[in-house]
DSSP file (Angstrom, degrees, kcal/mol; ACC not computed):
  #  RESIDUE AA STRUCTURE BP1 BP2  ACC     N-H-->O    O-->H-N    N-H-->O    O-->H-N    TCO  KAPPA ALPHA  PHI   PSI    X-CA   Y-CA   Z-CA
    1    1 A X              0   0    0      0, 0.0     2,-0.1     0, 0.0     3,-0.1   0.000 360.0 360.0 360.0 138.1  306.0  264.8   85.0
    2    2 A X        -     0   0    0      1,-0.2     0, 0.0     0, 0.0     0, 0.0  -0.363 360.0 -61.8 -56.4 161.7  308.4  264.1   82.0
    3    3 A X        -     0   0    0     -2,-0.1     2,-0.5     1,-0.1    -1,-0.2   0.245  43.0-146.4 -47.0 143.9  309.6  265.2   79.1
    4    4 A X        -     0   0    0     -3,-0.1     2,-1.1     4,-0.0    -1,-0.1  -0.781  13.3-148.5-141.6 133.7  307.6  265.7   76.6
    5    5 A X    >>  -     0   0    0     -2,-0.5     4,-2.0     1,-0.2     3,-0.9  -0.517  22.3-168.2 -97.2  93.6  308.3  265.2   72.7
    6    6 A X  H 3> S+     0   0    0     -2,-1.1     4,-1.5     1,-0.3     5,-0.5   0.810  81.2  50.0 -81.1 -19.0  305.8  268.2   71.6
    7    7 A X  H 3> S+     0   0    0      2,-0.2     4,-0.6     1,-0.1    -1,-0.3   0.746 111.8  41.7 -73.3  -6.8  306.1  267.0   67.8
    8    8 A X  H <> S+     0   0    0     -3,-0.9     4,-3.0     1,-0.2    -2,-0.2   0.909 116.9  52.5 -86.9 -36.0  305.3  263.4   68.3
    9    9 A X  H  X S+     0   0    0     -4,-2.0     4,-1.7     2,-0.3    -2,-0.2   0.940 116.1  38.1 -66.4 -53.1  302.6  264.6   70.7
   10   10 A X  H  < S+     0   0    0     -4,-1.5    -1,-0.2     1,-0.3    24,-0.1   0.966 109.9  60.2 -55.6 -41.6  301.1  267.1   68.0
   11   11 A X  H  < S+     0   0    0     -4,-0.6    -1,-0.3    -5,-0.5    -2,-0.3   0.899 103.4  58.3 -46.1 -45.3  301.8  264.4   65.4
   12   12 A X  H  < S+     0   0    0     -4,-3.0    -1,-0.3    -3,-0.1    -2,-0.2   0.786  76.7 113.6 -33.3 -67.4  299.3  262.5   67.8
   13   13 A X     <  -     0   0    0     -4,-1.7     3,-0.1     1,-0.1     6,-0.0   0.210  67.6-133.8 -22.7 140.7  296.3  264.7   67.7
   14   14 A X  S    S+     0   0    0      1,-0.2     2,-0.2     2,-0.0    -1,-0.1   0.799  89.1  10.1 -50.4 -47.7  293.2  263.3   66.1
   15   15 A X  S >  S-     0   0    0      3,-0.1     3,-0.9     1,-0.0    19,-0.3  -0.888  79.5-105.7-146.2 151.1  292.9  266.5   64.4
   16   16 A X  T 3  S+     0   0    0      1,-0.3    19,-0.2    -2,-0.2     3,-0.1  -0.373 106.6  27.7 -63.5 164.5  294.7  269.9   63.6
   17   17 A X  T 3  S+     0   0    0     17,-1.3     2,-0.5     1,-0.2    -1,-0.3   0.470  92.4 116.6  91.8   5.5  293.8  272.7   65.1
   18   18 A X    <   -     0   0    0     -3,-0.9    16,-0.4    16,-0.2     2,-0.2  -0.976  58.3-152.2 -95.2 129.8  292.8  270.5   67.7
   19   19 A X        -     0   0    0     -2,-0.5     2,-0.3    14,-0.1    14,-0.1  -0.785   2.1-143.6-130.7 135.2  295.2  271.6   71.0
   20   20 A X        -     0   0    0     12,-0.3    12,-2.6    -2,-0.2     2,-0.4  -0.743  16.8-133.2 -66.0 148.0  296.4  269.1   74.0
   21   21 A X  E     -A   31   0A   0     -2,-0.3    10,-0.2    10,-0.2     3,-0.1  -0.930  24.7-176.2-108.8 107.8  296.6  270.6   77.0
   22   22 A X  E     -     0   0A   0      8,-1.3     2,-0.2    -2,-0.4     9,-0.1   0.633  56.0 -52.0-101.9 -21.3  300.0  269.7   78.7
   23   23 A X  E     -A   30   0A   0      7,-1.2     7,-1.5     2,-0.0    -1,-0.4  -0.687  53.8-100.0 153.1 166.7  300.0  271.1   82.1
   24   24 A X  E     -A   29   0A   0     -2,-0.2     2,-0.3     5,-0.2     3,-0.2  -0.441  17.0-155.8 -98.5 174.5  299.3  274.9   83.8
   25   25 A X  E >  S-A   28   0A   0      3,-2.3     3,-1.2     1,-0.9     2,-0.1  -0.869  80.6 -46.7-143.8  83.7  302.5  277.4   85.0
   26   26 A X  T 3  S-     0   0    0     -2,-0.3    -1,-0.9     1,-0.2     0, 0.0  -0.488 121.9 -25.3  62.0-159.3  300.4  279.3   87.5
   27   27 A X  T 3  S+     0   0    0     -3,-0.2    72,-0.5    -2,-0.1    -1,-0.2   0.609 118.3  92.7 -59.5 -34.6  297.1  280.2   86.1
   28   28 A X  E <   -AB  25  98A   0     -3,-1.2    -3,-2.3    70,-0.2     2,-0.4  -0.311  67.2-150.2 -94.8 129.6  298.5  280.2   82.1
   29   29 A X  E     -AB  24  97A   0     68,-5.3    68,-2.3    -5,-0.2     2,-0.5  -0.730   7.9-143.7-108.3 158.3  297.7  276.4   80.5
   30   30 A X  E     +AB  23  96A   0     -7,-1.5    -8,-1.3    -2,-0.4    -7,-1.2  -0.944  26.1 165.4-114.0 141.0  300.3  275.2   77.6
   31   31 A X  E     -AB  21  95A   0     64,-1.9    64,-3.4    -2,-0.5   -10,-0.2  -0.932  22.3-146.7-156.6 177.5  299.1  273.1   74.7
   32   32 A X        -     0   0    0    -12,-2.6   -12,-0.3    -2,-0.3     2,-0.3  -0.684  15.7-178.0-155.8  88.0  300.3  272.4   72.0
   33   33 A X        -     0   0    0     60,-0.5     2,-0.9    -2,-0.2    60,-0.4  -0.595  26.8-112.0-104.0 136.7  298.8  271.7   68.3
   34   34 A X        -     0   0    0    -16,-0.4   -17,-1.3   -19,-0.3   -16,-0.2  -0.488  24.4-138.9 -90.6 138.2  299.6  270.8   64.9
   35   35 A X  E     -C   91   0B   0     -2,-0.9    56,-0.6    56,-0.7    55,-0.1  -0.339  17.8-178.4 -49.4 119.1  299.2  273.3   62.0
   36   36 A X  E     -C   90   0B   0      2,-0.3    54,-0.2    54,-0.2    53,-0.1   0.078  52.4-100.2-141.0  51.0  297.7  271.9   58.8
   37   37 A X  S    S+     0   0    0     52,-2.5     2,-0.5    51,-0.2    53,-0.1   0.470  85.9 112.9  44.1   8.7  297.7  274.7   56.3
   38   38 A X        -     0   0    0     51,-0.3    -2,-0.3    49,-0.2    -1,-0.1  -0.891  68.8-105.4 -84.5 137.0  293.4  275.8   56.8
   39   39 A X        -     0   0    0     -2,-0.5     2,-0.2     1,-0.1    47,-0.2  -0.195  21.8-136.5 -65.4 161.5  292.6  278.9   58.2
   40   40 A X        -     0   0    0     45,-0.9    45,-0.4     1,-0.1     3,-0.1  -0.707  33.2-104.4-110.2 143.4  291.2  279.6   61.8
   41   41 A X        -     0   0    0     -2,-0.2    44,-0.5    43,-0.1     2,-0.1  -0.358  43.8 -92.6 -58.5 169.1  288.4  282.0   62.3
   42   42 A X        +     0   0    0     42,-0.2     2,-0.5    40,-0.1    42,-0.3  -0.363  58.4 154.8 -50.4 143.1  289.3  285.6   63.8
   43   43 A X  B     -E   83   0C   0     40,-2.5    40,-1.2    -2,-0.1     2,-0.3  -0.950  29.4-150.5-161.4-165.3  288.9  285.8   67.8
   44   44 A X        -     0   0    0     -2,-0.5     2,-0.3    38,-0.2    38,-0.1  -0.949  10.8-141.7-161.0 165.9  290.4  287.9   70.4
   45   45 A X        -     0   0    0     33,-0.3    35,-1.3    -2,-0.3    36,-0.2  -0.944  24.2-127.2-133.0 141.9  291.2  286.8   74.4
   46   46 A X  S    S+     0   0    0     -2,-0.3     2,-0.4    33,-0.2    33,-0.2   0.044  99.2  49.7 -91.5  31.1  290.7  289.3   77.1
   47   47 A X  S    S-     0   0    0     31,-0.1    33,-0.3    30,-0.1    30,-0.0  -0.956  96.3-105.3-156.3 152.3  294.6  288.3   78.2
   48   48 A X        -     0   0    0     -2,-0.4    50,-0.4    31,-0.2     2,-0.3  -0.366  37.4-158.3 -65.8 145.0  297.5  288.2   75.9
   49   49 A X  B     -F   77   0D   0     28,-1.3    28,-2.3    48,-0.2    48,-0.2  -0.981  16.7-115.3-138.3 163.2  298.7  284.6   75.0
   50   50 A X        -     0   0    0     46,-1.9    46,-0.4    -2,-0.3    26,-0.2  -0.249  19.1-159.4 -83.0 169.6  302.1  283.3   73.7
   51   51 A X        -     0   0    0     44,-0.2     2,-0.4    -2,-0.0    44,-0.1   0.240  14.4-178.8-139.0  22.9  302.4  281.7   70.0
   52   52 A X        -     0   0    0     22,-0.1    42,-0.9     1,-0.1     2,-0.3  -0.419  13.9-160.1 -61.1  84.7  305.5  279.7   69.9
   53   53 A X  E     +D   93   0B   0     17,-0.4    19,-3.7    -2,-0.4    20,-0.3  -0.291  14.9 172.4 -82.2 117.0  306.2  278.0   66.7
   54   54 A X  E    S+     0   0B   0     38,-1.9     2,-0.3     1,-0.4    -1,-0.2   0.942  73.5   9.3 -99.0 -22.5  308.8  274.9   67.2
   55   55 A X  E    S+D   92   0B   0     37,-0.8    37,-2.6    16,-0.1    -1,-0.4  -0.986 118.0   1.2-145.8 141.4  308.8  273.4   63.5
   56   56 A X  E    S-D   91   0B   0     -2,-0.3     2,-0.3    35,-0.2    35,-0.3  -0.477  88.0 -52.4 101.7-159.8  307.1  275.0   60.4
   57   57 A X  E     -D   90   0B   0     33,-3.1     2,-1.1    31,-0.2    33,-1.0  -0.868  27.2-146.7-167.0 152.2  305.3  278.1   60.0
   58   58 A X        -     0   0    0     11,-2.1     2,-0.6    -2,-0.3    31,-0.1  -0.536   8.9-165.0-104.8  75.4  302.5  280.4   61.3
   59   59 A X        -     0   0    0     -2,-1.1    27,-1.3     9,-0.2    30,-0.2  -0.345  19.4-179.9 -33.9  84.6  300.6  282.5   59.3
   60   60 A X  E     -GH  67  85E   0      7,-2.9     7,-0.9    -2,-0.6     2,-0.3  -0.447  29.6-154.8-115.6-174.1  298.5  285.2   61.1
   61   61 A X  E     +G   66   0E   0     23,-1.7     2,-0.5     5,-0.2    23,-0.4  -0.998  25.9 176.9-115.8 113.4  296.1  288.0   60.7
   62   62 A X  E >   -G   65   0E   0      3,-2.6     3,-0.8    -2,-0.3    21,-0.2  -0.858  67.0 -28.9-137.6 123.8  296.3  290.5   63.6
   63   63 A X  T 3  S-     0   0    0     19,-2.3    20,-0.1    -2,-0.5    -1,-0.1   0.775 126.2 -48.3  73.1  25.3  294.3  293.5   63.7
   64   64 A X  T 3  S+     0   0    0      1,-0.3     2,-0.3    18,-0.3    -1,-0.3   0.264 111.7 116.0  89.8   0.0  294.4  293.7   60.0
   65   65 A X  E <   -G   62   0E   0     -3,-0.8    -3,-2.6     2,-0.0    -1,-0.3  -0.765  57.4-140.5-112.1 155.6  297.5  293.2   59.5
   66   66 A X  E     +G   61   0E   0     -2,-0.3     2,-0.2    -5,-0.2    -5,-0.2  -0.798  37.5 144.6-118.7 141.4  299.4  290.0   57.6
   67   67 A X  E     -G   60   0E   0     -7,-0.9    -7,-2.9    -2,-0.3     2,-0.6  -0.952  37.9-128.6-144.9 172.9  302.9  288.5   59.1
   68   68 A X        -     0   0    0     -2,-0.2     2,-0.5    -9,-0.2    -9,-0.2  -0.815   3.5-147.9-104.9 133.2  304.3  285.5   59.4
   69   69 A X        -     0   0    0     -2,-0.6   -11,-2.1   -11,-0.1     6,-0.1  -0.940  20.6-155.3-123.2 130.8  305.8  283.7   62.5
   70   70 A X        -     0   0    0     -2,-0.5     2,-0.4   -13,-0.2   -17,-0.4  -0.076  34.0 -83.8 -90.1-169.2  308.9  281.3   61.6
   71   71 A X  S    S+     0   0    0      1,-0.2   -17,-0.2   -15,-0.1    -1,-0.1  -0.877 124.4  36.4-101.0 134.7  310.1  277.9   63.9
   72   72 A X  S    S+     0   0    0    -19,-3.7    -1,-0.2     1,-0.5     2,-0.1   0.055  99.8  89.6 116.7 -31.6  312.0  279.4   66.2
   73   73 A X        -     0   0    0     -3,-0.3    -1,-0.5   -20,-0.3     2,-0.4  -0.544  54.7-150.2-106.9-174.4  310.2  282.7   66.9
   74   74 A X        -     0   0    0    -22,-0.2     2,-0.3    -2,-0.1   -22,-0.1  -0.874   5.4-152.0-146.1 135.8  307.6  283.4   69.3
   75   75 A X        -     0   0    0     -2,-0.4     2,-0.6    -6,-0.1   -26,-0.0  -0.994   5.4-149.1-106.5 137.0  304.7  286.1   69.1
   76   76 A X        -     0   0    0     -2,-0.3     2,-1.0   -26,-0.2   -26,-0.2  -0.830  15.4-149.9 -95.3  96.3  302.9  287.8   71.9
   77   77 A X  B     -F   49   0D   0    -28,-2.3   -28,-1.3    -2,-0.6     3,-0.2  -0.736  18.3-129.1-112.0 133.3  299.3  288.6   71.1
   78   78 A X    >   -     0   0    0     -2,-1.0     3,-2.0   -30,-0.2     2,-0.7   0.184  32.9 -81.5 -69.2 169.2  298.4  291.3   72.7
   79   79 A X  T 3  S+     0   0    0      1,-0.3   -31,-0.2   -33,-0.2    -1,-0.2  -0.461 109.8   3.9 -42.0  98.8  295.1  291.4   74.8
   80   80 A X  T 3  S+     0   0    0    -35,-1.3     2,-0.5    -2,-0.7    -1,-0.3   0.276  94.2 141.3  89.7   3.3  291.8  291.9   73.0
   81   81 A X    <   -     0   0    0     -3,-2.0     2,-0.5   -36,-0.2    -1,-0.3  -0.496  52.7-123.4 -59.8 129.5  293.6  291.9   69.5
   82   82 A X        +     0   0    0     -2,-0.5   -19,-2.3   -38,-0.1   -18,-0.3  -0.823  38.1 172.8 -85.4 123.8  291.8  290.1   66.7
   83   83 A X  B     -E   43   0C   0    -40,-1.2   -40,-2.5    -2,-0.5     2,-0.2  -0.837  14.2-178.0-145.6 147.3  293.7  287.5   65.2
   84   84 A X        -     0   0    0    -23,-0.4   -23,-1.7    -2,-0.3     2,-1.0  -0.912  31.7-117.9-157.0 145.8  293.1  285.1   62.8
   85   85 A X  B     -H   60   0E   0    -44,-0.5   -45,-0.9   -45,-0.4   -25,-0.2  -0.764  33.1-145.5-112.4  98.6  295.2  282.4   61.4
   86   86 A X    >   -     0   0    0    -27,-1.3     3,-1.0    -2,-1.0     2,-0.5  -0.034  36.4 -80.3 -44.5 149.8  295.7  282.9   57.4
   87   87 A X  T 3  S+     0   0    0      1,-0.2   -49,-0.2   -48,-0.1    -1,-0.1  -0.633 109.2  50.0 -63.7 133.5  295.9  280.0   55.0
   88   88 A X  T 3   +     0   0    0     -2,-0.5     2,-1.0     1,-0.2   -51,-0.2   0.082  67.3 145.4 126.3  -5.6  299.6  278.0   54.7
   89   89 A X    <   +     0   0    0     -3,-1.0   -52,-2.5   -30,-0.2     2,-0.4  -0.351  20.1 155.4 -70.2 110.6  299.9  277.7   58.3
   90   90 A X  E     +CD  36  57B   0    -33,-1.0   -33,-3.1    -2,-1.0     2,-0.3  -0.992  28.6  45.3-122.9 143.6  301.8  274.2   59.0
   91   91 A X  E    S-CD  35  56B   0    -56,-0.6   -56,-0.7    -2,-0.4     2,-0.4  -0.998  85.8 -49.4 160.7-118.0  303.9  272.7   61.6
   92   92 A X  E     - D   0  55B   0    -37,-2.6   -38,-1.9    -2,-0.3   -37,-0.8  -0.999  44.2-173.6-148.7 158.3  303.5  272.7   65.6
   93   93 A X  E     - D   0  53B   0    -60,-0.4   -60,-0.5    -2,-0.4     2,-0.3  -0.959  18.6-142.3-160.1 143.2  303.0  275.3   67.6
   94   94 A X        -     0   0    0    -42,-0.9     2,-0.4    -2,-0.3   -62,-0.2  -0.611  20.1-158.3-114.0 138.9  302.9  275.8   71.6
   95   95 A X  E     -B   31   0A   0    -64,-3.4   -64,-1.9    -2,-0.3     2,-0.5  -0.981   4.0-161.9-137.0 129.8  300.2  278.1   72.7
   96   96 A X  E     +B   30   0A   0    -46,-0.4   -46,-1.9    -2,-0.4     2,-0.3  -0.940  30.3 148.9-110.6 113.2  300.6  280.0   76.4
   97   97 A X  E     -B   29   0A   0    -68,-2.3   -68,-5.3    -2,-0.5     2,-0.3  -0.971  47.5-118.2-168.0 154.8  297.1  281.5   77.7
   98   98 A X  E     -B   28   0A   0    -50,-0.4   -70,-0.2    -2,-0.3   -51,-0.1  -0.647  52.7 -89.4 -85.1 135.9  295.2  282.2   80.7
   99   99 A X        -     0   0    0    -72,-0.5     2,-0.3    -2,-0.3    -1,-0.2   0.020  40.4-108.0 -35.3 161.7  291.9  280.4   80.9
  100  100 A X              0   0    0     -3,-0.1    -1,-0.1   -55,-0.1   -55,-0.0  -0.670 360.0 360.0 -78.9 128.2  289.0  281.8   79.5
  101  101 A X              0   0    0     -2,-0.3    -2,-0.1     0, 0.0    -1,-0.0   0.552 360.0 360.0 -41.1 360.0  286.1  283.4   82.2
């Protein structure tokens, strides 16, 4: 496989909030979607997945609680947490998670 240019790729997407899927690292798949300031419903994972924001910025809800994730940072959310994606979230964002059962 090759490089891959994760904003042109997001930039690509049909749709926001719609995630490619770019290849697995052991069991845990990467994809990688653009942000387009609408909110996401609440859900939860029964495994933790990575958040990695490369341009822009991520606006979440977790467990009740409001923060913010910059480009540059990464957030770990933990297993069975409820999380939600607030309005304002925009940019690209790499998501690390184990398949679903």
């Amino acid at each position: 496989m090759s490089a891959v240019d994760l904003a042109e790729t997001a930039a690509g997407l049909p749709e926001a909030w719609s995630s490619r899927r770019l290849g697995m690292v052991g069991a845990a798949c990467v994809k990688v979607l653009r942000m387009d300031g609408l909110p996401v419903e609440e859900e939860s994972h029964g495994a933790a997945e990575a958040l990695l924001v490369l341009d822009g910025r991520l606006e979440l809800e977790v467990d009740g609680m409001p923060l913010s994730v910059r480009a540059g940072e990464l957030f770990m959310v933990a297993a069975g947490a409820a999380h939600t994606v607030r309005p304002g979230s925009r940019g690209t964002l790499v998501i690390v998670e184990l398949p679903e059962e």
